[in-house]
Backbone as CSV, one residue per row, in Angstrom:
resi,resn,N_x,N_y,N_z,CA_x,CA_y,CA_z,C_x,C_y,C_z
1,UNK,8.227,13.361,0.035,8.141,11.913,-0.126,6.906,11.401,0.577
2,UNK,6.198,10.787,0.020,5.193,10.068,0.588,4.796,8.550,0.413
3,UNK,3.942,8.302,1.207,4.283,6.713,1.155,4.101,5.819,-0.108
4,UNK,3.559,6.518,-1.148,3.429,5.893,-2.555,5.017,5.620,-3.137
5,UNK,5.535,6.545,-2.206,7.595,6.087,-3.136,8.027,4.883,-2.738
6,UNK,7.274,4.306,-1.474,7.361,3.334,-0.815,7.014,2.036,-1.761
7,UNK,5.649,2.173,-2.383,5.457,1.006,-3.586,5.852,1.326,-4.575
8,UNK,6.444,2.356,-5.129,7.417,2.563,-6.219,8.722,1.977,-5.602
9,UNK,9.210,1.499,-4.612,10.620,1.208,-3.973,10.459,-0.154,-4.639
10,UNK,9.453,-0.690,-4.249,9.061,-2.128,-3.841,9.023,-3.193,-5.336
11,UNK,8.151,-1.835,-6.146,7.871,-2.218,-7.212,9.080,-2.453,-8.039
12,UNK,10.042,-1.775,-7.883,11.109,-1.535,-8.592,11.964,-2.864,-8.947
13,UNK,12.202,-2.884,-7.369,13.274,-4.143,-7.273,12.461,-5.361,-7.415
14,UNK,11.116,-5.737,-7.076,10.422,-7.322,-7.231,9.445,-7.266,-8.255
15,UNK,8.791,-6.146,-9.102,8.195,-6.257,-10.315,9.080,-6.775,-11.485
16,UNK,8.734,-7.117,-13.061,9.327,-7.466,-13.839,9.767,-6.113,-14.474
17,UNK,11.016,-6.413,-15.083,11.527,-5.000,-15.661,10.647,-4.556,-16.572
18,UNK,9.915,-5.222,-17.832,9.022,-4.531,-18.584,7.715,-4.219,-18.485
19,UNK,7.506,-4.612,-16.725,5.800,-4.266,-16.692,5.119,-3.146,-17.228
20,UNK,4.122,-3.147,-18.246,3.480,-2.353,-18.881,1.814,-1.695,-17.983
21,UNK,1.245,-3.007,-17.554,0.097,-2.870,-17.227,-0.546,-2.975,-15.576
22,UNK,-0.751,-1.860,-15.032,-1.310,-1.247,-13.600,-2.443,-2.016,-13.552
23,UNK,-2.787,-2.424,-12.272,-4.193,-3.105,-11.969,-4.079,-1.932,-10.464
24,UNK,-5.258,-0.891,-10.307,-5.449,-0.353,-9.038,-6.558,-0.631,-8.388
25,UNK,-6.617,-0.936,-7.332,-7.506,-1.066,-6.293,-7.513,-0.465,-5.257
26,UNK,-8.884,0.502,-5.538,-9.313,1.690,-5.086,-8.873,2.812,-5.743
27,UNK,-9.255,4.310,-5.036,-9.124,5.264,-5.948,-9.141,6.958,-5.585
28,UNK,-8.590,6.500,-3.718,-8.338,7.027,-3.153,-6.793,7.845,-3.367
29,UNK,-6.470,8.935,-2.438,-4.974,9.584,-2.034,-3.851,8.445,-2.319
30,UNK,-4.322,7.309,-2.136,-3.121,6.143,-2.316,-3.208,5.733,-3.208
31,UNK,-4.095,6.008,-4.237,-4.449,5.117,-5.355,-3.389,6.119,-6.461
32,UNK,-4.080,7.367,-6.183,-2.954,8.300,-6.968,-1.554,8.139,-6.771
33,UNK,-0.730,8.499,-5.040,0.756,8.819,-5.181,0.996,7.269,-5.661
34,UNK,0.660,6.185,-5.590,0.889,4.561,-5.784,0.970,4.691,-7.287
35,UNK,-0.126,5.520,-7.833,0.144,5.379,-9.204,1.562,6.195,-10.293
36,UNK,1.403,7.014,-9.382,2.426,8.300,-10.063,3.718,7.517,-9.670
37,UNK,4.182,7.007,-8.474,5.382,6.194,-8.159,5.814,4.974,-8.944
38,UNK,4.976,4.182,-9.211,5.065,2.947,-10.116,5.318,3.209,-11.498
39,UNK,4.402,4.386,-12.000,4.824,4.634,-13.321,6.291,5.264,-13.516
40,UNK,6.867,5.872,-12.313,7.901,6.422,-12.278,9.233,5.152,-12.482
41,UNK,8.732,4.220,-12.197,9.946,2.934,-12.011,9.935,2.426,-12.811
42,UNK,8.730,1.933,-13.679,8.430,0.871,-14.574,7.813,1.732,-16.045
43,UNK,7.609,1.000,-17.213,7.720,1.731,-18.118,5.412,1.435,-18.473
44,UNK,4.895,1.385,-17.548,3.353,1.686,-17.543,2.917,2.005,-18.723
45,UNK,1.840,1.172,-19.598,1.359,2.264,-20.497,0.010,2.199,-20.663
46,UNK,-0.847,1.304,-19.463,-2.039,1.262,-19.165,-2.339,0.719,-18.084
47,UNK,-3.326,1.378,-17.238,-3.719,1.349,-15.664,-5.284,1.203,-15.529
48,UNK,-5.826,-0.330,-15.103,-7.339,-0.444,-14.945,-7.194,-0.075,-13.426
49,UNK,-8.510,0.862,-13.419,-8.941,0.733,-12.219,-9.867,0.367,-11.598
50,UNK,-10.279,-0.101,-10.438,-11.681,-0.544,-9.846,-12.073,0.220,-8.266
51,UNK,-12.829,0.374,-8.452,-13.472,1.180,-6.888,-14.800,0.815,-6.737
52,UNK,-15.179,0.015,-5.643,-16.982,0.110,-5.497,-17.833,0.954,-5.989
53,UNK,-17.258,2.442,-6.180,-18.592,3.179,-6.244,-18.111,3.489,-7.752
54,UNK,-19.082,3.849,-8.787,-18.849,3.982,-10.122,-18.165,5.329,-10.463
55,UNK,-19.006,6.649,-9.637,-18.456,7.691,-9.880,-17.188,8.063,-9.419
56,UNK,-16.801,7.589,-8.555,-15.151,7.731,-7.984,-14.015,7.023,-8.586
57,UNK,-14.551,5.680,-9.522,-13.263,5.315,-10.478,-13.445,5.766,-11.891
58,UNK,-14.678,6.035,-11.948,-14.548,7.038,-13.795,-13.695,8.136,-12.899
59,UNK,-14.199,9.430,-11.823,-13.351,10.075,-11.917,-11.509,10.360,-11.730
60,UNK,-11.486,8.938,-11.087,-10.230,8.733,-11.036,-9.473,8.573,-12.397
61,UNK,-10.074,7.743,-13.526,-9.735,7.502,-14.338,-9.325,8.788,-15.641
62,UNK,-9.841,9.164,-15.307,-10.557,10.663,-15.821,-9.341,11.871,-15.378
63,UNK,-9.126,11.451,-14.387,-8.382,12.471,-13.544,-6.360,12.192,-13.721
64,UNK,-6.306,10.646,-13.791,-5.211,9.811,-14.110,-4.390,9.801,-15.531
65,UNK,-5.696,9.484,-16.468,-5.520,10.022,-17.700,-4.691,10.994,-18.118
66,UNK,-5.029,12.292,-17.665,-4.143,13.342,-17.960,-3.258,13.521,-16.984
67,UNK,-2.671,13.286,-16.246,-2.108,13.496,-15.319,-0.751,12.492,-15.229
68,UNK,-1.195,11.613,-16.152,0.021,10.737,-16.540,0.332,10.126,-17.513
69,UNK,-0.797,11.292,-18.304,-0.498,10.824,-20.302,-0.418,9.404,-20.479
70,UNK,-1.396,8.743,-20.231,-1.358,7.207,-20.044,-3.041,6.839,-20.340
71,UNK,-3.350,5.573,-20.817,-4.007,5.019,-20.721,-5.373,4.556,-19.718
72,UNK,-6.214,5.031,-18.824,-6.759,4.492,-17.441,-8.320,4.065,-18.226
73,UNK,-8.536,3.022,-17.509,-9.832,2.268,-17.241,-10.434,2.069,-16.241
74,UNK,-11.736,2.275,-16.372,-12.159,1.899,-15.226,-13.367,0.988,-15.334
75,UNK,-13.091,0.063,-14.605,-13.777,-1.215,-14.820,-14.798,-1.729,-13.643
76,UNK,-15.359,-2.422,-13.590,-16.778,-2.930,-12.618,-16.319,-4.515,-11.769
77,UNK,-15.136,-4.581,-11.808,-14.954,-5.447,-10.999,-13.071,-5.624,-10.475
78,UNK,-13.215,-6.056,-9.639,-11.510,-6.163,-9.438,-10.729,-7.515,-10.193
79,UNK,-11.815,-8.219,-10.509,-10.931,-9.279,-11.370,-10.599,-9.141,-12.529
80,UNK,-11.501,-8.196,-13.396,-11.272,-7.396,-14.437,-10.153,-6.608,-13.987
81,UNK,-9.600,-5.637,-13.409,-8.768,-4.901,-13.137,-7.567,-5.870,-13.254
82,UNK,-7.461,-6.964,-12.480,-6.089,-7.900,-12.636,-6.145,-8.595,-13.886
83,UNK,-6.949,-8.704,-14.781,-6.533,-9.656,-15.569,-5.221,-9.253,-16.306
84,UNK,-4.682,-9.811,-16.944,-3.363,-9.407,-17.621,-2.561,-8.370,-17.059
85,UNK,-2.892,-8.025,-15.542,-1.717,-6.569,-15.042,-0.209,-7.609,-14.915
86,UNK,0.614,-6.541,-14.855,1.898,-7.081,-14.219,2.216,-6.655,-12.862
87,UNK,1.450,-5.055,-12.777,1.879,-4.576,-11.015,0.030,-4.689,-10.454
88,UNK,-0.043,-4.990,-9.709,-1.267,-4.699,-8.687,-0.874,-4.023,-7.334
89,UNK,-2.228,-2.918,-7.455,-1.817,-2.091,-6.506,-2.951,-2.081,-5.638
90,UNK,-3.059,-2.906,-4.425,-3.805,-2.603,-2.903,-3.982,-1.088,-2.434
91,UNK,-5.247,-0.335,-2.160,-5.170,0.865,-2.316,-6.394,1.626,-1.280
92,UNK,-6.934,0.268,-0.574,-8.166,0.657,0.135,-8.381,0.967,1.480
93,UNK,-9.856,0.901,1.950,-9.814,0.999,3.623,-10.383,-0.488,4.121
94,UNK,-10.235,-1.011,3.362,-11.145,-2.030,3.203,-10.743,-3.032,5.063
95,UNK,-11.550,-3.627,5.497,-11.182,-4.411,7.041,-11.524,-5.774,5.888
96,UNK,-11.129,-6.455,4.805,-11.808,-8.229,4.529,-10.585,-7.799,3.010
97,UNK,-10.434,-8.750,2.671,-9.633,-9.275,1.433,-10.116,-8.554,0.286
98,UNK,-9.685,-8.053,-0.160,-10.102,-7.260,-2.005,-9.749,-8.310,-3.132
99,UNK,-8.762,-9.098,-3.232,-8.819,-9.725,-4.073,-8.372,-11.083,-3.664
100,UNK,-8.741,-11.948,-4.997,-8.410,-13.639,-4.374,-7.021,-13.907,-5.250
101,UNK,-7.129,-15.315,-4.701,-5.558,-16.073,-5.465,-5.943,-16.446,-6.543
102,UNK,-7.463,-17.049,-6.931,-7.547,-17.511,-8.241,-7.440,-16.341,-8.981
103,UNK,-7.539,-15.023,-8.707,-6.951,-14.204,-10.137,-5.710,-13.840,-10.297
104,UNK,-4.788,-14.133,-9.140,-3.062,-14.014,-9.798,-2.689,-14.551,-10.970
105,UNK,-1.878,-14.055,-11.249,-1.343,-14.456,-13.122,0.256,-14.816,-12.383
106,UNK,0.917,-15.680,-13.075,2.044,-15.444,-13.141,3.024,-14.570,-13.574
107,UNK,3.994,-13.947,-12.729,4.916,-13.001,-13.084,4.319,-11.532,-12.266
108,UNK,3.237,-11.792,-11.573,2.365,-10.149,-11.395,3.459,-10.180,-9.879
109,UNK,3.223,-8.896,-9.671,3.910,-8.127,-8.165,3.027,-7.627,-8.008
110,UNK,2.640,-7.729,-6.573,1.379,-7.058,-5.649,1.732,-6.373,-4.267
111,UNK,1.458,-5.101,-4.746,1.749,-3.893,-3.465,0.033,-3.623,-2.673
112,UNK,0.928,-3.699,-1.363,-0.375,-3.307,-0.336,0.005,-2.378,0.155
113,UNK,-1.592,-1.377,1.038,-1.201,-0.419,2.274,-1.328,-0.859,3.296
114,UNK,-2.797,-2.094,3.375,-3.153,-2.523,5.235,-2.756,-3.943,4.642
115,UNK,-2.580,-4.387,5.815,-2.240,-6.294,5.376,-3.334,-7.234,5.855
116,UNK,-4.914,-6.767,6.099,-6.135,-7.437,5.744,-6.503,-7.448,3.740
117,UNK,-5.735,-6.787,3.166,-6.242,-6.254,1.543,-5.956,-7.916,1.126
118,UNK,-4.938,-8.635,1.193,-4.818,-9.889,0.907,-4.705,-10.793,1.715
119,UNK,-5.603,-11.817,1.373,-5.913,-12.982,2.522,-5.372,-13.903,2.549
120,UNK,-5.240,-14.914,3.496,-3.935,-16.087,3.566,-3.920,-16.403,2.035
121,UNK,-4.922,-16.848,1.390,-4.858,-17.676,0.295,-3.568,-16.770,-0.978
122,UNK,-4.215,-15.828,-1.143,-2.925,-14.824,-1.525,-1.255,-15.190,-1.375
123,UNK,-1.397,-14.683,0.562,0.001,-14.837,0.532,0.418,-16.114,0.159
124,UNK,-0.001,-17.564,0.164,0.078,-18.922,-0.223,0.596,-18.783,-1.206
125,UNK,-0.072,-17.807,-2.348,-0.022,-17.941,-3.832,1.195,-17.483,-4.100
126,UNK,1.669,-16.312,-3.415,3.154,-15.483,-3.795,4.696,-16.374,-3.722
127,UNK,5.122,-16.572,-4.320,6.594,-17.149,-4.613,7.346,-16.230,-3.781
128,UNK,7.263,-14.745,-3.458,8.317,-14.363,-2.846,7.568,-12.922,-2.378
129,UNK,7.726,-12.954,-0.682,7.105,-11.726,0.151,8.442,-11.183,0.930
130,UNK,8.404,-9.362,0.745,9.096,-8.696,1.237,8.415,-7.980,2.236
131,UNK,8.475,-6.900,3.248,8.187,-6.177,3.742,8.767,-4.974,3.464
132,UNK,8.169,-3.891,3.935,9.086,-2.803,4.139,9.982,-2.088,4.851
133,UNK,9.208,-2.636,5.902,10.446,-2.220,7.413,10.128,-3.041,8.785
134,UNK,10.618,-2.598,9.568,10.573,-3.010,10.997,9.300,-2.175,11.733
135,UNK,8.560,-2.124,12.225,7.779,-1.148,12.960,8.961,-0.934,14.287
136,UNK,9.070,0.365,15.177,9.863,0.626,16.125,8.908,0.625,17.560
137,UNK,7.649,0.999,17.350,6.620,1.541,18.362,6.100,0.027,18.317
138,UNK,5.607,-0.400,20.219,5.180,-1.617,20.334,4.068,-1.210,21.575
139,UNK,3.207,-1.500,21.575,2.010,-1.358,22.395,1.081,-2.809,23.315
140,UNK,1.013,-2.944,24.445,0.369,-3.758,25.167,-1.152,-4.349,24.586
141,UNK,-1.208,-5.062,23.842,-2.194,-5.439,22.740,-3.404,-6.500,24.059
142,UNK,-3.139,-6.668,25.310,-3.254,-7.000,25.979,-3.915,-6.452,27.148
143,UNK,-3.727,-4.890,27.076,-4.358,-4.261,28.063,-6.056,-4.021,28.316
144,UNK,-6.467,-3.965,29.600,-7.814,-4.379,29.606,-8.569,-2.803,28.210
145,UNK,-9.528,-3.383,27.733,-9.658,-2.378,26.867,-9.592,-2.478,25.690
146,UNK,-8.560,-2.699,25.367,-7.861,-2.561,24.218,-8.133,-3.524,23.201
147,UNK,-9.023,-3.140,22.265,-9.364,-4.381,21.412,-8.216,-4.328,20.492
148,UNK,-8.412,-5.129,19.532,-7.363,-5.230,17.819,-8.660,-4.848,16.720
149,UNK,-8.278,-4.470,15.863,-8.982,-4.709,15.029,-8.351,-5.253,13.831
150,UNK,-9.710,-5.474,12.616,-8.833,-6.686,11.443,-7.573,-6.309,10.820
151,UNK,-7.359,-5.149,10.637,-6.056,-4.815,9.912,-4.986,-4.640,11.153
152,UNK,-4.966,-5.469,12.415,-3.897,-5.083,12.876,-3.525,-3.573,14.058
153,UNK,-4.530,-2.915,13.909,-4.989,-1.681,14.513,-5.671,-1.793,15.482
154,UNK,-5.175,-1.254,16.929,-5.638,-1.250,17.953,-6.282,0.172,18.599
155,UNK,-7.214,-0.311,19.644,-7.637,1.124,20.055,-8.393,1.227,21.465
156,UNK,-8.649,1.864,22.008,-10.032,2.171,22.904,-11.381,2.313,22.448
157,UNK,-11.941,0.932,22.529,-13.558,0.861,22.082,-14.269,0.923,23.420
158,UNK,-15.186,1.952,23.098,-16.751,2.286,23.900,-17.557,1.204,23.528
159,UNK,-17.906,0.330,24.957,-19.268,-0.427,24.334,-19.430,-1.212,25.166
160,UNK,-20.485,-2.301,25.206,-20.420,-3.764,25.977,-20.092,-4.488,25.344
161,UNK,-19.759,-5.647,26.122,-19.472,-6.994,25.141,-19.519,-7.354,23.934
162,UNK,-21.347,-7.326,23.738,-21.057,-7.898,22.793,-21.062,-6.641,21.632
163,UNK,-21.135,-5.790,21.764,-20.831,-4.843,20.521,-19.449,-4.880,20.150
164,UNK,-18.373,-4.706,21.232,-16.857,-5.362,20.982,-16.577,-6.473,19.808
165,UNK,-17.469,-7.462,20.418,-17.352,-8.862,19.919,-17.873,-8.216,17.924
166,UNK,-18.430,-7.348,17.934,-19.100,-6.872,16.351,-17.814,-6.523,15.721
167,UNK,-16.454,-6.385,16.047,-15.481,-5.348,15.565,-14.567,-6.438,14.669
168,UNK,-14.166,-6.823,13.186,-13.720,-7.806,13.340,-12.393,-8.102,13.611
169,UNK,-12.376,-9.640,14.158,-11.036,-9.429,14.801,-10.195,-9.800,13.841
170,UNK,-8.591,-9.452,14.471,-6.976,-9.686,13.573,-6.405,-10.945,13.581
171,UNK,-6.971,-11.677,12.436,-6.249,-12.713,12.588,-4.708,-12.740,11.970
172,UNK,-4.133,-13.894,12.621,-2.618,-13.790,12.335,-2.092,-14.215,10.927
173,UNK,-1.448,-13.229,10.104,-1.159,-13.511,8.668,0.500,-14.026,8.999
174,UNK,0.885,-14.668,7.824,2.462,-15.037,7.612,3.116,-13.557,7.345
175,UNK,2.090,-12.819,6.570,2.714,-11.911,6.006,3.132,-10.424,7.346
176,UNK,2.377,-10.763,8.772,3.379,-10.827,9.839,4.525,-11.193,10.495
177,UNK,4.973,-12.121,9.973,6.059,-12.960,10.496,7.672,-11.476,10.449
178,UNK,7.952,-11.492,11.591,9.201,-10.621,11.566,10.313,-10.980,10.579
179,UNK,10.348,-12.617,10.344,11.572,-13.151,9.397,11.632,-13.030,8.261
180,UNK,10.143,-12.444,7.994,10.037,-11.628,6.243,11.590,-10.996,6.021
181,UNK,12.246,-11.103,4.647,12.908,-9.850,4.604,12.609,-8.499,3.853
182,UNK,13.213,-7.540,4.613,12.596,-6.043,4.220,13.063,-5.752,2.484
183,UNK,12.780,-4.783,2.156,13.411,-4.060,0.918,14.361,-3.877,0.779
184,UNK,15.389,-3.193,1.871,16.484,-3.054,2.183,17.567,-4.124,2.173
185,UNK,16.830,-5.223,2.653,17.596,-7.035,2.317,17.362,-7.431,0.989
186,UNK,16.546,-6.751,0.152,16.092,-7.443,-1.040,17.463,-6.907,-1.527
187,UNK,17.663,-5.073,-1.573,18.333,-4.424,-2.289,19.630,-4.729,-2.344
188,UNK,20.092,-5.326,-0.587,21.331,-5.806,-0.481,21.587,-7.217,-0.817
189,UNK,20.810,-7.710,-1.056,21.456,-9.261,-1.261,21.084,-10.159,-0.301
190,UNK,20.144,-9.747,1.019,20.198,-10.712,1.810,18.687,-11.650,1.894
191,UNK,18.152,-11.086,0.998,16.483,-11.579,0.875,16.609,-11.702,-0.356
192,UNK,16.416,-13.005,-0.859,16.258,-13.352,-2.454,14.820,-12.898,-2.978
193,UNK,14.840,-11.590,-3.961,14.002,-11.396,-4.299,13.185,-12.195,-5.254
194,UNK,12.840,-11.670,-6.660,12.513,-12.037,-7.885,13.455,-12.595,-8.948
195,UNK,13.386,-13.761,-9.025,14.562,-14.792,-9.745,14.073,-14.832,-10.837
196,UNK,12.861,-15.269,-11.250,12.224,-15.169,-12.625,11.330,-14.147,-13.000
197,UNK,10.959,-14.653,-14.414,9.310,-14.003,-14.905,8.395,-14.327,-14.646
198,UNK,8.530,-15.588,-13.760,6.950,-16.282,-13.789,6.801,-16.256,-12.328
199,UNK,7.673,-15.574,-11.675,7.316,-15.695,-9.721,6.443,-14.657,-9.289
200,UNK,5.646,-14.663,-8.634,4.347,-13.997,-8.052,5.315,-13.402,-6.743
201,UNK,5.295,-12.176,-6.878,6.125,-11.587,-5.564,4.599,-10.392,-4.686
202,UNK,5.078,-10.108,-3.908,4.545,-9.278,-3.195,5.167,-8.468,-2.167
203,UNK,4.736,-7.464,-1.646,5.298,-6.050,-0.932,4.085,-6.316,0.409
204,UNK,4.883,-6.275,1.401,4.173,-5.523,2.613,4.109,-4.222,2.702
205,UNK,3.838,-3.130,2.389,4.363,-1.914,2.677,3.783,-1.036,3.880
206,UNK,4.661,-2.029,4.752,3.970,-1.556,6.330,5.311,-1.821,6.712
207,UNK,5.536,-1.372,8.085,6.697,-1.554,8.802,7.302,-0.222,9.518
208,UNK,6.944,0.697,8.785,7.546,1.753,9.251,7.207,3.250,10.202
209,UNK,6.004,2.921,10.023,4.855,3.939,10.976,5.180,5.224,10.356
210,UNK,5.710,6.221,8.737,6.093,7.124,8.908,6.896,7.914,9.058
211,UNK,7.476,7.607,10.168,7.814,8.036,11.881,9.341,9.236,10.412
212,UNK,9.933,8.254,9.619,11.019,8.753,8.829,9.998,10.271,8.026
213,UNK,9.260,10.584,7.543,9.119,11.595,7.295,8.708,12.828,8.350
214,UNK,8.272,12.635,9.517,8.204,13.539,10.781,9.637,14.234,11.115
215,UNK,10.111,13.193,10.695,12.199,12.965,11.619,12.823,14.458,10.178
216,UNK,12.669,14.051,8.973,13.075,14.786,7.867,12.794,16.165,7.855
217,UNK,11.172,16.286,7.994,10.336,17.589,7.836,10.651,18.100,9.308
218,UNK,10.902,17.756,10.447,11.426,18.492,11.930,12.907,18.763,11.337
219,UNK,13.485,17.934,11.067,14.796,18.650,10.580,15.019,19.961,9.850
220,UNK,14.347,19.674,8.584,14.526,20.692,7.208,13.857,21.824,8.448
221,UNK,12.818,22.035,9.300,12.279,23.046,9.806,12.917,23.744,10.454
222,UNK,13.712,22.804,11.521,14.932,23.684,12.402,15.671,24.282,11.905
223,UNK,16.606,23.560,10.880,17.576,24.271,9.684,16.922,25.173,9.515
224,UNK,15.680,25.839,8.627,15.194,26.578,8.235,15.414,27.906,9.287
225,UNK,14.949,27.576,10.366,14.164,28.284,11.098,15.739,28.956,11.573
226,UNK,16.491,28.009,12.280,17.981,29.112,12.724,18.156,29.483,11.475
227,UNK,18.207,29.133,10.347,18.347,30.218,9.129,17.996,31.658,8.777
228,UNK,17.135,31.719,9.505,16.124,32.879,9.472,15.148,32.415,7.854
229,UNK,15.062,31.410,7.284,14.900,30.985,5.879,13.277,31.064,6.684
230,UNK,12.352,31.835,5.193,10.914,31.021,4.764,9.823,31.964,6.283
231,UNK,8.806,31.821,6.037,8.079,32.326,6.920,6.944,31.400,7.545
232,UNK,6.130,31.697,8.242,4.850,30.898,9.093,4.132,30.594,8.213
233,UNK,3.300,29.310,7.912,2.370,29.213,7.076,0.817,28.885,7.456
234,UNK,-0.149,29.113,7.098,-1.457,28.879,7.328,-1.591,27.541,7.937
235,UNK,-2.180,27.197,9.119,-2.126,25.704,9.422,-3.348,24.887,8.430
236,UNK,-3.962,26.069,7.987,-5.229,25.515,7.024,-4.559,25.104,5.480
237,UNK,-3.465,25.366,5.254,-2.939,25.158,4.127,-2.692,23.430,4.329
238,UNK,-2.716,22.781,5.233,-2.024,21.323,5.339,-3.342,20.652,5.954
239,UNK,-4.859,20.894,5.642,-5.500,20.211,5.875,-6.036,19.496,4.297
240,UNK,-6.467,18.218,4.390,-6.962,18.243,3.214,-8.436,16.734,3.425
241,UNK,-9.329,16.814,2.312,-9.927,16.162,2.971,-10.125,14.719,2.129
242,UNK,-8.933,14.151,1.977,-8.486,12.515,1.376,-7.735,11.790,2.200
243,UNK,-7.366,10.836,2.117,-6.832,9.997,2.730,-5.377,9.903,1.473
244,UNK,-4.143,10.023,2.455,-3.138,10.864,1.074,-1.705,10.100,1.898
């Protein structure tokens, strides 16, 4: 499981049941499992894509194509990519906004990975925002040192002042607010999801750090292992060099 089942979760329950048409942004490791998950929920039968650089969304497109007997485009702008989608898929590394509110359509559902990809004006635009989880891990955002950066990500920066001051900073989105409800409230009844065709919903798909597939794969390993099941594997077998 990887975190693309996560916007296939999302997509499921707050997209429209007959969404046909993928809008991806970017064309990265997330751009793929995001794509393979969504088509898995919804009945997809064409996916534009957009990526800054030309050769990385022909080959995505290229690569998508067969890989999901489907339709892919790849197009020269991200507003092209949304026009007429029903799912949009946030997919980048991007630290500033990828897309605006004047290109939402009514009825579209929009999945993210970082929550700089859409900017206040966005969340404004959405009729109805879920998250995905709770984060569990909480860190002194406060400590000398310790800058933020725009997506929310903190760290130990080397530097003086004003090179610090170069990093940009995190400003505070709604689509932070803890009183969001998760997926899990959507699924149960306690977060009113998607009521119509014409409501603009959106996915946080942050909240969870992970942390649930470490917990799974340490499990299945122990089992394994008092099993006497399966043998040692190459640690070079689990490197790879995408962002996945």
């Amino acid at each position: 499981m990887r975190v693309g089942a996560c916007a296939g979760l999302g997509t499921k329950y707050l997209a429209r049941q007959n969404s046909k048409v993928l809008a991806m942004i970017g064309s990265g490791g997330m751009a793929r499992t995001y794509a393979e998950a969504i088509k898995h929920v919804k009945p997809i039968e064409v996916m534009r894509v957009f990526s800054p650089t030309k050769a990385n969304r022909e080959a995505y497109a290229a690569e998508m194509t067969e890989k999901l007997d489907m339709e892919v485009i790849a197009v020269d702008s991200p507003e092209k990519a949304l026009k007429g989608a029903d799912v949009v898929a946030l997919t980048t590394d991007s630290l500033v906004p990828v897309i605006k509110a004047d290109w939402l359509e009514p009825g579209m559902h929009i999945n993210n990975v970082r929550n700089n990809e859409a900017g206040p004006d966005v969340l404004k635009r959405a009729d109805v925002i879920a998250r995905l989880g709770t984060s569990t891990l909480f860190a002194d955002r406060n400590a000398p040192e310790v800058t933020t950066g725009s997506d929310g990500m903190f760290g130990y920066i080397a530097g003086n002042a004003e090179e610090k001051n170069k990093i940009p900073s995190a400003p505070h989105y709604e689509i932070d607010n803890p009183g969001i409800g998760t997926v899990p409230d959507v699924m149960a009844g306690r977060w009113i999801g998607r009521a119509n065709d014409q409501q603009i919903t959106f996915l946080n798909n942050q909240g969870t750090q992970g942390l649930q597939f470490a917990a799974v794969g340490g499990t299945a390993y122990n089992l394994a292992r008092a099993k006497g099941l399966g043998h040692p594997l190459p640690l070079e077998w689990f490197t790879q060099n995408i962002r996945d």
